[in-house]
C-alpha positions as CSV (number, residue, x, y, z in Angstrom):
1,X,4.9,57.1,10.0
2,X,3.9,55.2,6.7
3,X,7.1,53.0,7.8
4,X,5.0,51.3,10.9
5,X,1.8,51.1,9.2
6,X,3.4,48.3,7.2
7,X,4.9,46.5,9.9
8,X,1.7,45.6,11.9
9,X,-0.4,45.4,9.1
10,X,0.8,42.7,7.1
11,X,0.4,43.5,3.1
12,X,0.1,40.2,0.7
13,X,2.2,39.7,-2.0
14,X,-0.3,41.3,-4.3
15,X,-0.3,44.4,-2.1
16,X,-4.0,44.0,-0.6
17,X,-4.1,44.5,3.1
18,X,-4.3,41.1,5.4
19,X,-7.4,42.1,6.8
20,X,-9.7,42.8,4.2
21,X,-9.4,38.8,3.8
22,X,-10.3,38.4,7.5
23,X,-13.3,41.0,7.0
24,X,-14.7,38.4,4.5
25,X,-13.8,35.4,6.1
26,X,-16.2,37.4,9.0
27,X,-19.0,38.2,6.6
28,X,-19.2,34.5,5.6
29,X,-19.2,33.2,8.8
30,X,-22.0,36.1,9.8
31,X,-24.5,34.5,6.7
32,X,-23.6,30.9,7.7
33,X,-24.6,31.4,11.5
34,X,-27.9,33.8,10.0
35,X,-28.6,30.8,7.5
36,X,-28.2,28.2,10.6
37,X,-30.2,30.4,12.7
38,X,-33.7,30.5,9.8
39,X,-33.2,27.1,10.1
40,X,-31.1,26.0,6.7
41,X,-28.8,23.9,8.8
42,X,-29.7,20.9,6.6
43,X,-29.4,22.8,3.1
44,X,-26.0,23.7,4.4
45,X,-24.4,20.8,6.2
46,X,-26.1,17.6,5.4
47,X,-24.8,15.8,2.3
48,X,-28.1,13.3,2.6
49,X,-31.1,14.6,1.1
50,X,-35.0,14.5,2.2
51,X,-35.9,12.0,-0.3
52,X,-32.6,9.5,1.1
53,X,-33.8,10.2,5.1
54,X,-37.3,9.5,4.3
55,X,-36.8,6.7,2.1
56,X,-34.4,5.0,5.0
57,X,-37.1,5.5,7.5
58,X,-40.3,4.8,5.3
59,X,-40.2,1.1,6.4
60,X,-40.5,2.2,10.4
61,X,-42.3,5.0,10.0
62,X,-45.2,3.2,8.0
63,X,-45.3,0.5,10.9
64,X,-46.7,2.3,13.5
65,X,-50.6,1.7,13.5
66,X,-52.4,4.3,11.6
67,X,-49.5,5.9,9.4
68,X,-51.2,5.1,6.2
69,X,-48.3,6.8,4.3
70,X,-45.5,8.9,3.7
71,X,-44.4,12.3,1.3
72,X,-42.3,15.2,1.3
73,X,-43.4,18.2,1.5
74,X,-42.3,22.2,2.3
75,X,-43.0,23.2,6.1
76,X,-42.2,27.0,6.0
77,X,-39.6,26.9,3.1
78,X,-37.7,23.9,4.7
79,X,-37.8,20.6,3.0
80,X,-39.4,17.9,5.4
81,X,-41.1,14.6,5.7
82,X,-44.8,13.8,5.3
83,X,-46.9,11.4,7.2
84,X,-49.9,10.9,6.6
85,X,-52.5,9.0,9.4
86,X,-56.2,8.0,9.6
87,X,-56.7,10.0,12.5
88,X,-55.5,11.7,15.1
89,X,-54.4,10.0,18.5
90,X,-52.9,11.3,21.6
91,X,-50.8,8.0,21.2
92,X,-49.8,8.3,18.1
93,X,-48.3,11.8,18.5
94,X,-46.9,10.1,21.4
95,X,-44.9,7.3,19.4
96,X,-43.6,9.8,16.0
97,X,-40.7,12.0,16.6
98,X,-41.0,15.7,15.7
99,X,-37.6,15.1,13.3
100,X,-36.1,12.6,12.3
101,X,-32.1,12.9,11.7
102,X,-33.1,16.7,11.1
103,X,-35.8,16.9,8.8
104,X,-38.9,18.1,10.6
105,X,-42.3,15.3,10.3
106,X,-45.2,16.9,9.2
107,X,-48.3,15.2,10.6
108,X,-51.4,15.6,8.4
109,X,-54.6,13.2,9.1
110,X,-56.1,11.7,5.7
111,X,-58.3,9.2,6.7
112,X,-58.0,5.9,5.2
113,X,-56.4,5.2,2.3
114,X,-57.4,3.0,-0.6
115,X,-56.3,1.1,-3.5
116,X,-58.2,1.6,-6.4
């Protein structure tokens, strides 16, 4: 019996059983989709950070009329981009994506803003 155990389950050259290294292989892959899934795709899988994507985009971003500037900030424990108007429009909200390349844009009316 102990004869045909070993010849459909393959044993390593260490002796540990073949699938103990699938079953964590598996557990991995179960965090990495539960990690994707809370929304930590770009802590994961983007080698750009928030600061690089937001400082690529700044120039465009700060073009449109009434974007007065531009932060990052933390929207619900994800990293993302701040911009900040002088007040809210229904065209404006038209004209600024929700995410740009997968950082979420966080909206936040300031009024104007001033030198001093």
């Amino acid at each position: 019996m102990l004869s045909s155990v070993k010849k459909t389950i393959p044993i390593l050259r260490d002796g540990s059983v073949k699938y103990k290294l699938h079953e964590y292989i598996n557990r991995i892959f179960a965090i990495v989709l539960i990690l994707v899934s809370l929304g930590y795709h770009n802590f994961l899988f983007s080698s750009e950070t928030v600061v690089t994507v937001k400082e690529r985009h700044e120039p465009w971003i700060m073009n449109f009329p009434g974007v007065v500037g531009t932060g990052i900030g933390d929207c619900q424990g994800t990293p993302c981009i701040k911009v900040y108007i002088k007040e809210k429009t229904p065209e404006l909200e038209q004209q600024l994506p929700k995410r740009i390349e997968g950082f979420q844009l966080d909206i936040e009316v300031t009024g104007p803003i001033e030198t001093q």
